[in-house]
C-alpha positions in Angstrom: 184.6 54.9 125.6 184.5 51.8 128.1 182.8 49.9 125.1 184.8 51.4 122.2 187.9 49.9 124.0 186.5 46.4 124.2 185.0 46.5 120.5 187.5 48.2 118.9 183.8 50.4 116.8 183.1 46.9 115.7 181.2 47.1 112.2 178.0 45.1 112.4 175.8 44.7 109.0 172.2 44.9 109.4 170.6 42.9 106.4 166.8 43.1 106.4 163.6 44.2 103.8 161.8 45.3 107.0 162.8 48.7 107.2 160.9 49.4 111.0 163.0 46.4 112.0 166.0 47.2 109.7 166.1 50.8 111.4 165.5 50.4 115.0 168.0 47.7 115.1 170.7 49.6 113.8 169.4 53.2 115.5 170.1 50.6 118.9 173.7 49.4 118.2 174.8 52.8 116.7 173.8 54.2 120.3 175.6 51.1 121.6 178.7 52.5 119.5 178.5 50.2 117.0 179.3 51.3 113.3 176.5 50.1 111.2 175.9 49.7 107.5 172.2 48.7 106.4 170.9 47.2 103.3 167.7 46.2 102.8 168.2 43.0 100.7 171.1 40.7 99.7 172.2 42.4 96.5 175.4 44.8 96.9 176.0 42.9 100.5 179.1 40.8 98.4 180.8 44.5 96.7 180.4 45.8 100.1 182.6 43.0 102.2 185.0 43.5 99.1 185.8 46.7 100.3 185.4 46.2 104.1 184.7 43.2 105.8 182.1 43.7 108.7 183.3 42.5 112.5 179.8 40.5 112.2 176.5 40.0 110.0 173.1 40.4 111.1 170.3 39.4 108.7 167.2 37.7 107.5 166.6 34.2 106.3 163.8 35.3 103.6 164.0 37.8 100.8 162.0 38.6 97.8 165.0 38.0 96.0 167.6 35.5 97.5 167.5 33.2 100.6 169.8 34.4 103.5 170.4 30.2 104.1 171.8 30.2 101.1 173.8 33.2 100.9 175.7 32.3 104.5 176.6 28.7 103.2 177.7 30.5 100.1 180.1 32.9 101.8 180.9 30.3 104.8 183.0 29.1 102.0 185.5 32.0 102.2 185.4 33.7 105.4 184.7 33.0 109.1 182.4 36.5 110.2 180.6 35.7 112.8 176.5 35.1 111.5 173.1 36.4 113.7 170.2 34.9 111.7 167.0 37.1 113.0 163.6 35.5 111.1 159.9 35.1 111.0 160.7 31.3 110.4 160.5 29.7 113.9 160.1 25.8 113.7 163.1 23.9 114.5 164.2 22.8 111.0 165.0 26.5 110.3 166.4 26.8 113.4 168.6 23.9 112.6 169.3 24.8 108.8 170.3 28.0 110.1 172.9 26.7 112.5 173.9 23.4 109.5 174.9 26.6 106.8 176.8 27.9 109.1 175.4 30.6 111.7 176.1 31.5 115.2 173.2 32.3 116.7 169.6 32.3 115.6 167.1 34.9 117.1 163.2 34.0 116.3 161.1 37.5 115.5 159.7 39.2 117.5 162.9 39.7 119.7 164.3 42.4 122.0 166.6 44.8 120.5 168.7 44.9 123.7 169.2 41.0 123.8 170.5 41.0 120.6 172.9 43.7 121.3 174.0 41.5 124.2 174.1 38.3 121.8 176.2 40.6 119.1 178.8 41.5 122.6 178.8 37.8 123.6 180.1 36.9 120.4 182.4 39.4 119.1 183.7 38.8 122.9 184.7 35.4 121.9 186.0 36.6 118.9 188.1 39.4 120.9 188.9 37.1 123.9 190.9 34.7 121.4 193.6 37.6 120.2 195.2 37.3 123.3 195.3 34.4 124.0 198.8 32.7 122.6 198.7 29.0 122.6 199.1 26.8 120.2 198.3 22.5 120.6 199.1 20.3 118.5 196.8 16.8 118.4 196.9 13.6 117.0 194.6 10.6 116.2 197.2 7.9 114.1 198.6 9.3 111.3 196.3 12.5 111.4 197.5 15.7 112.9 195.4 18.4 114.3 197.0 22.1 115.2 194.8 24.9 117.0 196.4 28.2 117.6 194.5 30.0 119.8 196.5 33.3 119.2 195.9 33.4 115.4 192.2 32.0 115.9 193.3 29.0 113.2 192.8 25.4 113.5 194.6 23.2 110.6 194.3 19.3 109.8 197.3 17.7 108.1 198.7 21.3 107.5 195.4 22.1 105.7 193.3 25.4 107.3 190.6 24.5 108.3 187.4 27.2 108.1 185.2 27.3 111.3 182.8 29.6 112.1 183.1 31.1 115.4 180.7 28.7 117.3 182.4 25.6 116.0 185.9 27.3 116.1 184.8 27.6 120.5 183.4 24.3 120.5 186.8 22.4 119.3 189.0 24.6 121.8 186.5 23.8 124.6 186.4 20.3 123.8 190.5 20.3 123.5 190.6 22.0 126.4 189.0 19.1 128.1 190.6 16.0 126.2 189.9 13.0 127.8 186.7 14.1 129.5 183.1 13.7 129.1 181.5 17.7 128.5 177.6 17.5 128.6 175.1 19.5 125.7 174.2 21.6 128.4 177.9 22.1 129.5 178.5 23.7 125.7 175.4 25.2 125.4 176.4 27.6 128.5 180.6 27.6 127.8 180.9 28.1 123.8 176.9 29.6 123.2 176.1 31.3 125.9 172.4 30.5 125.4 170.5 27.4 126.9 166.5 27.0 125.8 164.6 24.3 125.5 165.0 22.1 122.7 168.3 23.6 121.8 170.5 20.6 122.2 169.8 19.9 119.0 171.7 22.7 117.8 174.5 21.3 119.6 174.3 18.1 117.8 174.1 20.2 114.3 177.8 22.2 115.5 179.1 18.8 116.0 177.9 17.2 113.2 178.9 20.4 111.0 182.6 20.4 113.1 183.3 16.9 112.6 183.0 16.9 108.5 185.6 19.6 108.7 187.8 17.4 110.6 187.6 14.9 107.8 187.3 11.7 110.3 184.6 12.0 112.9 186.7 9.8 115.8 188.3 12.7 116.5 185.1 13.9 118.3 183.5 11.1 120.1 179.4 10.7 121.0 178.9 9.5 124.5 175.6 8.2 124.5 172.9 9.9 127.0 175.5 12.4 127.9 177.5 14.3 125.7 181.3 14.5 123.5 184.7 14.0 124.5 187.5 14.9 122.4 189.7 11.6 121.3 193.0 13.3 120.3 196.0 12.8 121.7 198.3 15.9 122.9 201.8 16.2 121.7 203.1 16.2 125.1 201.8 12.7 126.0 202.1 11.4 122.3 204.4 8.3 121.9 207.5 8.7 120.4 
């Protein structure tokens, strides 16, 4: 019940042709609580969010018949679910293109059922964590104006929505949250993606890079060479009249 009551049954699809994987994976969350729905490749996957949109998507990057790469940048388009690549490809351009079409976490095959489970709780606990939170900023950088409402888990740009995905969505409020001041790779890494392995700051780089074409002009974000990223808006509060 204790996990029920923090998930809320969260519905988790399991997209994958490997049906050992496919079913031990969703046996495991089902046990977990989870409400699952498998499919074993990528067609029906867009009738079946029609009907009822999954709490997050779990899935391969290869298929005989589509590429999951290109079916999350297709679908990143229109809705924010929160994205678990798990693939054979391992080098770190598919690690990369994975996190550039907009996924939240990339697991490598072979991988432990039970740390995936714990990556799915991690981020649906973002994703949970940000409905009660009620705050709303509102940030400028000369004539632009930036709004993040924590509460409705929006961010908007000129009084345009923006569409984040949930590890670029964390990234902005952590980096708002500490306007003004220098926040390390690592320091993001451990606060917005819970993960830290060698070689991953690139993946931090690809959020940023992905974050700031969504913010239309890339000062808002600022590089600090050998260290890290410190957000360059300015808050209402302290904004000039």
């Amino acid at each position: 019940m204790k996990k029920m009551s923090l998930y809320f049954m969260a519905h988790v699809f399991v997209i994958d042709d490997d049906v050992s994987i496919r079913e031990s994976v969703s046996s495991y969350l089902k046990l977990s609580e989870y409400e699952v729905s498998e499919f074993s490749d990528l067609s029906g996957v867009k009738d079946a969010m029609k009907s009822r949109k999954p709490d997050i998507i779990v899935l391969e990057t290869t298929f005989d018949e589509g590429d999951g790469f290109l079916f999350i940048k297709e679908i990143r388009q229109k809705t924010e679910i929160p994205v678990i690549f798990i693939s054979r490809r391992h080098s770190e351009s598919d690690r990369i293109t994975g996190f550039e079409v907009g996924a939240d976490d990339y697991v490598i095959k072979p991988f432990s059922i039970k740390e995936l489970s714990m990556r799915i709780a991690a981020i649906l606990k973002r994703v949970r964590y940000n409905i009660h939170i009620n705050r709303e900023k509102k940030w400028f950088l000369d004539e632009n104006s930036l709004i993040t409402d924590e509460n409705a888990h929006k961010a908007d740009m000129n009084g345009t929505p923006l569409k984040l995905t949930t590890a670029e969505w964390k990234i902005l409020i952590y980096l708002t949250s500490n306007g003004g001041t220098v926040v390390s790779r690592e320091q993001i890494l451990d606060r917005c993606l819970e993960y830290s392995f060698e070689g991953y700051d690139r993946t931090v780089d690809t959020h940023i890079k992905n974050l700031r074409s969504k913010l239309i002009d890339h000062r808002w974000i600022e590089t600090i060479r050998g260290y890290g990223y410190r957000f360059a808006g300015t808050d209402k509060s302290s904004a000039p009249n």
